[in-house]
ZAMARGU-4260 file (C-alpha; in steps of 0.2 Angstrom, whole numbers, plus 5000, padded with zeros to 4 digits):
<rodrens>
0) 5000/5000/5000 | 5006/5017/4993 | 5005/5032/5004 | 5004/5048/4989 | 5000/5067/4991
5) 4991/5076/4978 | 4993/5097/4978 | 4979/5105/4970 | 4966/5093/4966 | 4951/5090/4978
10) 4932/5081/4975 | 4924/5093/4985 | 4930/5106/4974 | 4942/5117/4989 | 4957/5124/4983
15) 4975/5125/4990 | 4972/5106/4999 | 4983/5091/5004 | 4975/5074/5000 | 4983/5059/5008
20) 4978/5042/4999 | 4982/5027/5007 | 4979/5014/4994 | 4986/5006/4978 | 4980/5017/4965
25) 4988/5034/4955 | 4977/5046/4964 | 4965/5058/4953 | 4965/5052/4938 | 4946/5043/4935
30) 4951/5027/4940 | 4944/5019/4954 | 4952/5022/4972 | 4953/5011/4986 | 4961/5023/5000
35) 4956/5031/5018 | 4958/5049/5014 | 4961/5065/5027 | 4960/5083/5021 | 4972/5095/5028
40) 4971/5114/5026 | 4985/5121/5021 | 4982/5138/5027 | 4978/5129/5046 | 4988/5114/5047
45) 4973/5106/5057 | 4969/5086/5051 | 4951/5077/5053 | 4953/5059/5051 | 4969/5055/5050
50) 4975/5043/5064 | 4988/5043/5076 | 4995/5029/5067 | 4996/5039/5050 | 4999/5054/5056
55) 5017/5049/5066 | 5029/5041/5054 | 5044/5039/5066 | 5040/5035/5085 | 5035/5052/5097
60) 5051/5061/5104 | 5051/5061/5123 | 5060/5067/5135 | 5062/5056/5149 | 5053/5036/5151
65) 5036/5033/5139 | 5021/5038/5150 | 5008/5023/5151 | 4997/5036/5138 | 5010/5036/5127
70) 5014/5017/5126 | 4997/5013/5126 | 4981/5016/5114 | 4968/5011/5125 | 4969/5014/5147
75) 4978/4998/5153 | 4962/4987/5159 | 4963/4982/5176 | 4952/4973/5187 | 4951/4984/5205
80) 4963/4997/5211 | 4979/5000/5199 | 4996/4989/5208 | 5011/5000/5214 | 5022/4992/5198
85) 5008/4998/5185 | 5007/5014/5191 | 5027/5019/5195 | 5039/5014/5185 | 5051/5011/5200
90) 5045/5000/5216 | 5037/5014/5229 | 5047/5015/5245 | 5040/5006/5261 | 5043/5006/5279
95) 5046/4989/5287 | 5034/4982/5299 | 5040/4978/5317 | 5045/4959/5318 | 5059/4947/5321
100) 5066/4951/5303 | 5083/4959/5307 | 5086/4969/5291 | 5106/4969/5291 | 5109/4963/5307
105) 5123/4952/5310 | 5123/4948/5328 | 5111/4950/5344 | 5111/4965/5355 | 5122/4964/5373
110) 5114/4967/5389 | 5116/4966/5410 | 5104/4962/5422 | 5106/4962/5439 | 5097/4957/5457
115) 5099/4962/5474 | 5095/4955/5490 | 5096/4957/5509 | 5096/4942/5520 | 5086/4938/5537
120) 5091/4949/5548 | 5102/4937/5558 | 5120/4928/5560 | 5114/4908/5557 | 5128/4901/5551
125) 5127/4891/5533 | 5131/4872/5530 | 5137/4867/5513 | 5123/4867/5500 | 5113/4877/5509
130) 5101/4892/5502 | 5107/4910/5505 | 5089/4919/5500 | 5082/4934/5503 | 5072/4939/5521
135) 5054/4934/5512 | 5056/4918/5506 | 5056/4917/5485 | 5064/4915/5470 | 5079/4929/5464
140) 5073/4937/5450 | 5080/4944/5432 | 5069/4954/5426 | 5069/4961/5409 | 5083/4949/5405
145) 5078/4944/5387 | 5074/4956/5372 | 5058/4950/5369 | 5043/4942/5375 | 5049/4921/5377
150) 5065/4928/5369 | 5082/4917/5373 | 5100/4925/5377 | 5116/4919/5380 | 5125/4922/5398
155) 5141/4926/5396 | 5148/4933/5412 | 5143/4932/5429 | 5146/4943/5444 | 5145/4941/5462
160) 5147/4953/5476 | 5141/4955/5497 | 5144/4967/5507 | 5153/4954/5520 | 5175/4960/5517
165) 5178/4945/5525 | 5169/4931/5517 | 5178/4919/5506 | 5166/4908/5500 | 5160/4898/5485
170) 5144/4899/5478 | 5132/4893/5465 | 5117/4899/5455 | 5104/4889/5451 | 5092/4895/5435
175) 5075/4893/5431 | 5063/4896/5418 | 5048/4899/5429 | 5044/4900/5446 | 5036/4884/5446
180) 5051/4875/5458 | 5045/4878/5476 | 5054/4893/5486 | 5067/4887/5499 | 5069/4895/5514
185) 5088/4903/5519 | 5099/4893/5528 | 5088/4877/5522 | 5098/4863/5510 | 5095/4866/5492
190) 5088/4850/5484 | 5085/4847/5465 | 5071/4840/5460 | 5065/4826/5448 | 5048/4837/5446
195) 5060/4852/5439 | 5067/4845/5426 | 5057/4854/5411 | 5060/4870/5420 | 5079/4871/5428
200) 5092/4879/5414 | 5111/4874/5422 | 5120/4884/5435 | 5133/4897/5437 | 5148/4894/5449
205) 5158/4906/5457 | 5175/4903/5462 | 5179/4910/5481 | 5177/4927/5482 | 5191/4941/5487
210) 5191/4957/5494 | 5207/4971/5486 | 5217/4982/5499 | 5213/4991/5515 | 5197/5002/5516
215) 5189/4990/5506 | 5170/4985/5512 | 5165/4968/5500 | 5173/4956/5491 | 5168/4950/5474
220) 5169/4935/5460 | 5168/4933/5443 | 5167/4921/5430 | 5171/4927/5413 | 5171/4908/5405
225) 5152/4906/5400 | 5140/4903/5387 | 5125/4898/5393 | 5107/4897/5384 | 5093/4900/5394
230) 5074/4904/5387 | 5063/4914/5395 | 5043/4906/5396 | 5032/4911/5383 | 5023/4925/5391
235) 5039/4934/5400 | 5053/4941/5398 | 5062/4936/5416 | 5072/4920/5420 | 5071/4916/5441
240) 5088/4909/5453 | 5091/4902/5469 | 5109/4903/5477 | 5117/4892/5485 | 5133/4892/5494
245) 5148/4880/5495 | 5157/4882/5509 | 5153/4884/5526 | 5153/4901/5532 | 5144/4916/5547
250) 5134/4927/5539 | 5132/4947/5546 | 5114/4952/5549 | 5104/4957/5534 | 5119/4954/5525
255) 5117/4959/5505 | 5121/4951/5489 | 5121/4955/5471 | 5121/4945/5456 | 5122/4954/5439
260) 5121/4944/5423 | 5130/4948/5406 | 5119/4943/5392 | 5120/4941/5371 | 5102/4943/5368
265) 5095/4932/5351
</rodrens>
Protein backbone atom coordinates (compact mmCIF):
# COMPACT_ATOMS: atom_id res chain seq x y z
CA UNK A 1 0.00 0.00 0.00
CA UNK A 2 1.20 3.40 -1.34
CA UNK A 3 1.04 6.41 0.76
CA UNK A 4 0.89 9.60 -2.10
CA UNK A 5 -0.01 13.43 -1.79
CA UNK A 6 -1.75 15.15 -4.34
CA UNK A 7 -1.37 19.35 -4.43
CA UNK A 8 -4.29 20.97 -5.99
CA UNK A 9 -6.83 18.70 -6.74
CA UNK A 10 -9.83 18.10 -4.32
CA UNK A 11 -13.59 16.28 -4.91
CA UNK A 12 -15.17 18.70 -3.00
CA UNK A 13 -14.06 21.17 -5.27
CA UNK A 14 -11.61 23.32 -2.17
CA UNK A 15 -8.68 24.84 -3.35
CA UNK A 16 -4.95 24.96 -2.00
CA UNK A 17 -5.52 21.10 -0.11
CA UNK A 18 -3.33 18.16 0.81
CA UNK A 19 -4.99 14.75 0.06
CA UNK A 20 -3.36 11.88 1.66
CA UNK A 21 -4.33 8.32 -0.20
CA UNK A 22 -3.69 5.50 1.32
CA UNK A 23 -4.13 2.77 -1.14
CA UNK A 24 -2.78 1.27 -4.33
CA UNK A 25 -4.07 3.47 -7.09
CA UNK A 26 -2.41 6.81 -8.99
CA UNK A 27 -4.55 9.22 -7.12
CA UNK A 28 -6.95 11.56 -9.41
CA UNK A 29 -7.06 10.37 -12.44
CA UNK A 30 -10.75 8.61 -13.00
CA UNK A 31 -9.83 5.36 -12.05
CA UNK A 32 -11.11 3.80 -9.12
CA UNK A 33 -9.58 4.37 -5.69
CA UNK A 34 -9.33 2.11 -2.84
CA UNK A 35 -7.85 4.53 0.00
CA UNK A 36 -8.76 6.28 3.58
CA UNK A 37 -8.48 9.83 2.86
CA UNK A 38 -7.73 12.95 5.33
CA UNK A 39 -7.96 16.56 4.22
CA UNK A 40 -5.54 18.94 5.52
CA UNK A 41 -5.82 22.73 5.27
CA UNK A 42 -2.90 24.21 4.26
CA UNK A 43 -3.61 27.51 5.42
CA UNK A 44 -4.34 25.89 9.16
CA UNK A 45 -2.36 22.72 9.50
CA UNK A 46 -5.34 21.12 11.42
CA UNK A 47 -6.27 17.17 10.23
CA UNK A 48 -9.70 15.47 10.52
CA UNK A 49 -9.45 11.75 10.10
CA UNK A 50 -6.15 10.94 10.07
CA UNK A 51 -5.06 8.66 12.76
CA UNK A 52 -2.36 8.54 15.29
CA UNK A 53 -1.10 5.85 13.33
CA UNK A 54 -0.88 7.88 9.92
CA UNK A 55 -0.22 10.80 11.15
CA UNK A 56 3.50 9.86 13.27
CA UNK A 57 5.90 8.13 10.77
CA UNK A 58 8.74 7.70 13.30
CA UNK A 59 8.07 7.00 17.07
CA UNK A 60 7.04 10.38 19.33
CA UNK A 61 10.10 12.15 20.80
CA UNK A 62 10.11 12.26 24.59
CA UNK A 63 11.94 13.34 27.02
CA UNK A 64 12.40 11.22 29.88
CA UNK A 65 10.58 7.25 30.27
CA UNK A 66 7.30 6.59 27.75
CA UNK A 67 4.12 7.66 30.08
CA UNK A 68 1.55 4.56 30.24
CA UNK A 69 -0.59 7.13 27.66
CA UNK A 70 1.95 7.19 25.43
CA UNK A 71 2.73 3.41 25.28
CA UNK A 72 -0.67 2.51 25.20
CA UNK A 73 -3.72 3.28 22.79
CA UNK A 74 -6.31 2.29 25.07
CA UNK A 75 -6.20 2.76 29.38
CA UNK A 76 -4.40 -0.46 30.58
CA UNK A 77 -7.61 -2.66 31.80
CA UNK A 78 -7.47 -3.68 35.23
CA UNK A 79 -9.63 -5.36 37.45
CA UNK A 80 -9.74 -3.28 40.98
CA UNK A 81 -7.32 -0.62 42.11
CA UNK A 82 -4.29 -0.01 39.81
CA UNK A 83 -0.86 -2.12 41.52
CA UNK A 84 2.20 0.07 42.88
CA UNK A 85 4.47 -1.66 39.64
CA UNK A 86 1.63 -0.35 36.90
CA UNK A 87 1.45 2.86 38.12
CA UNK A 88 5.39 3.76 38.93
CA UNK A 89 7.82 2.84 36.97
CA UNK A 90 10.15 2.14 40.01
CA UNK A 91 9.09 0.07 43.12
CA UNK A 92 7.43 2.89 45.85
CA UNK A 93 9.39 2.91 49.00
CA UNK A 94 7.93 1.14 52.20
CA UNK A 95 8.57 1.28 55.75
CA UNK A 96 9.22 -2.28 57.41
CA UNK A 97 6.81 -3.57 59.86
CA UNK A 98 8.00 -4.47 63.35
CA UNK A 99 8.95 -8.25 63.54
CA UNK A 100 11.71 -10.60 64.21
CA UNK A 101 13.21 -9.80 60.65
CA UNK A 102 16.54 -8.13 61.31
CA UNK A 103 17.29 -6.24 58.21
CA UNK A 104 21.26 -6.20 58.23
CA UNK A 105 21.77 -7.30 61.40
CA UNK A 106 24.63 -9.59 61.91
CA UNK A 107 24.51 -10.34 65.58
CA UNK A 108 22.20 -10.09 68.73
CA UNK A 109 22.26 -6.94 71.08
CA UNK A 110 24.40 -7.14 74.54
CA UNK A 111 22.70 -6.50 77.83
CA UNK A 112 23.14 -6.81 81.99
CA UNK A 113 20.78 -7.53 84.41
CA UNK A 114 21.16 -7.54 87.90
CA UNK A 115 19.49 -8.59 91.36
CA UNK A 116 19.73 -7.55 94.73
CA UNK A 117 19.04 -9.04 97.97
CA UNK A 118 19.20 -8.66 101.80
CA UNK A 119 19.11 -11.63 103.97
CA UNK A 120 17.26 -12.43 107.46
CA UNK A 121 18.11 -10.11 109.67
CA UNK A 122 20.40 -12.64 111.55
CA UNK A 123 23.91 -14.49 112.07
CA UNK A 124 22.73 -18.35 111.43
CA UNK A 125 25.51 -19.75 110.12
CA UNK A 126 25.37 -21.71 106.69
CA UNK A 127 26.27 -25.53 106.03
CA UNK A 128 27.39 -26.56 102.63
CA UNK A 129 24.66 -26.69 99.95
CA UNK A 130 22.61 -24.59 101.87
CA UNK A 131 20.21 -21.70 100.42
CA UNK A 132 21.34 -18.08 100.95
CA UNK A 133 17.83 -16.11 100.05
CA UNK A 134 16.33 -13.23 100.53
CA UNK A 135 14.48 -12.26 104.20
CA UNK A 136 10.84 -13.11 102.37
CA UNK A 137 11.26 -16.48 101.28
CA UNK A 138 11.12 -16.62 97.07
CA UNK A 139 12.75 -17.01 93.98
CA UNK A 140 15.73 -14.27 92.83
CA UNK A 141 14.54 -12.63 89.97
CA UNK A 142 16.03 -11.26 86.48
CA UNK A 143 13.86 -9.20 85.11
CA UNK A 144 13.89 -7.81 81.71
CA UNK A 145 16.57 -10.21 80.94
CA UNK A 146 15.59 -11.21 77.36
CA UNK A 147 14.78 -8.73 74.34
CA UNK A 148 11.63 -10.02 73.73
CA UNK A 149 8.55 -11.63 74.96
CA UNK A 150 9.83 -15.83 75.48
CA UNK A 151 13.04 -14.45 73.82
CA UNK A 152 16.34 -16.68 74.69
CA UNK A 153 20.04 -15.07 75.47
CA UNK A 154 23.27 -16.12 76.07
CA UNK A 155 24.94 -15.70 79.50
CA UNK A 156 28.20 -14.82 79.15
CA UNK A 157 29.63 -13.39 82.30
CA UNK A 158 28.58 -13.60 85.88
CA UNK A 159 29.22 -11.35 88.73
CA UNK A 160 28.93 -11.81 92.44
CA UNK A 161 29.47 -9.46 95.19
CA UNK A 162 28.17 -9.08 99.45
CA UNK A 163 28.73 -6.59 101.48
CA UNK A 164 30.58 -9.20 103.95
CA UNK A 165 35.03 -8.05 103.32
CA UNK A 166 35.70 -11.00 105.07
CA UNK A 167 33.86 -13.83 103.34
CA UNK A 168 35.67 -16.16 101.25
CA UNK A 169 33.28 -18.46 100.10
CA UNK A 170 32.01 -20.32 96.97
CA UNK A 171 28.71 -20.29 95.65
CA UNK A 172 26.41 -21.40 93.08
CA UNK A 173 23.41 -20.10 91.03
CA UNK A 174 20.81 -22.26 90.29
CA UNK A 175 18.45 -20.91 87.05
CA UNK A 176 15.01 -21.37 86.16
CA UNK A 177 12.59 -20.76 83.50
CA UNK A 178 9.59 -20.19 85.87
CA UNK A 179 8.83 -19.91 89.28
CA UNK A 180 7.14 -23.15 89.29
CA UNK A 181 10.26 -25.05 91.66
CA UNK A 182 8.90 -24.42 95.17
CA UNK A 183 10.81 -21.32 97.23
CA UNK A 184 13.37 -22.51 99.71
CA UNK A 185 13.75 -20.93 102.76
CA UNK A 186 17.52 -19.37 103.75
CA UNK A 187 19.82 -21.33 105.52
CA UNK A 188 17.65 -24.64 104.40
CA UNK A 189 19.59 -27.46 102.02
CA UNK A 190 19.09 -26.90 98.31
CA UNK A 191 17.51 -29.96 96.73
CA UNK A 192 17.00 -30.66 93.07
CA UNK A 193 14.13 -32.01 92.10
CA UNK A 194 13.00 -34.81 89.55
CA UNK A 195 9.66 -32.50 89.16
CA UNK A 196 12.05 -29.52 87.83
CA UNK A 197 13.48 -31.00 85.28
CA UNK A 198 11.47 -29.26 82.15
CA UNK A 199 11.91 -25.99 84.08
CA UNK A 200 15.74 -25.77 85.56
CA UNK A 201 18.31 -24.29 82.71
CA UNK A 202 22.17 -25.10 84.40
CA UNK A 203 24.09 -23.26 87.04
CA UNK A 204 26.58 -20.67 87.48
CA UNK A 205 29.51 -21.30 89.84
CA UNK A 206 31.59 -18.87 91.47
CA UNK A 207 35.06 -19.49 92.38
CA UNK A 208 35.75 -17.92 96.21
CA UNK A 209 35.32 -14.52 96.48
CA UNK A 210 38.22 -11.73 97.47
CA UNK A 211 38.20 -8.53 98.82
CA UNK A 212 41.40 -5.79 97.21
CA UNK A 213 43.32 -3.51 99.70
CA UNK A 214 42.63 -1.85 102.98
CA UNK A 215 39.37 0.46 103.28
CA UNK A 216 37.87 -1.95 101.12
CA UNK A 217 34.05 -2.91 102.41
CA UNK A 218 33.02 -6.36 100.05
CA UNK A 219 34.61 -8.72 98.25
CA UNK A 220 33.69 -10.06 94.76
CA UNK A 221 33.84 -13.07 92.06
CA UNK A 222 33.67 -13.40 88.64
CA UNK A 223 33.31 -15.80 86.09
CA UNK A 224 34.21 -14.68 82.56
CA UNK A 225 34.16 -18.48 81.06
CA UNK A 226 30.43 -18.87 80.04
CA UNK A 227 27.96 -19.49 77.40
CA UNK A 228 24.97 -20.35 78.66
CA UNK A 229 21.43 -20.54 76.72
CA UNK A 230 18.59 -19.98 78.88
CA UNK A 231 14.75 -19.27 77.38
CA UNK A 232 12.61 -17.10 78.98
CA UNK A 233 8.65 -18.81 79.14
CA UNK A 234 6.44 -17.82 76.54
CA UNK A 235 4.56 -14.98 78.22
CA UNK A 236 7.72 -13.16 79.94
CA UNK A 237 10.63 -11.74 79.61
CA UNK A 238 12.30 -12.81 83.18
CA UNK A 239 14.32 -15.94 84.06
CA UNK A 240 14.25 -16.89 88.21
CA UNK A 241 17.52 -18.25 90.60
CA UNK A 242 18.20 -19.56 93.87
CA UNK A 243 21.73 -19.31 95.38
CA UNK A 244 23.47 -21.61 96.98
CA UNK A 245 26.60 -21.66 98.83
CA UNK A 246 29.51 -24.04 99.00
CA UNK A 247 31.36 -23.50 101.77
CA UNK A 248 30.53 -23.19 105.23
CA UNK A 249 30.62 -19.79 106.31
CA UNK A 250 28.83 -16.77 109.42
CA UNK A 251 26.83 -14.69 107.78
CA UNK A 252 26.30 -10.66 109.21
CA UNK A 253 22.83 -9.57 109.76
CA UNK A 254 20.84 -8.60 106.81
CA UNK A 255 23.75 -9.20 104.92
CA UNK A 256 23.40 -8.20 100.97
CA UNK A 257 24.19 -9.86 97.86
CA UNK A 258 24.17 -9.00 94.19
CA UNK A 259 24.12 -11.03 91.17
CA UNK A 260 24.48 -9.18 87.88
CA UNK A 261 24.27 -11.30 84.54
CA UNK A 262 26.08 -10.30 81.15
CA UNK A 263 23.70 -11.47 78.35
CA UNK A 264 23.98 -11.84 74.26
CA UNK A 265 20.34 -11.42 73.65
CA UNK A 266 18.94 -13.64 70.12
Amino acid sequence: MANKTIRQWSRNGKDDVDVLYIGNSDGPDGTDLTYSQSVIDGSSDTATGLTDTQLRLTPLPVSGPLTDTQIRLTPLPVSGPLTDTQLRLTALPVSVPASELHIGKISGQGDSIHCEFARPSDTTAYSINDVVGPAVTGLLSFTNISRVVGGSLYIVKARLMTNQSTNTATYRLHLYQTTSPAAIADNAQFAILWANRAVRMGYIDFDPVTTEGTGSDCVISLNKDIRLHVKCDASIRTIYGVLETKSVFTPTSAQVFFIDLNVEQD
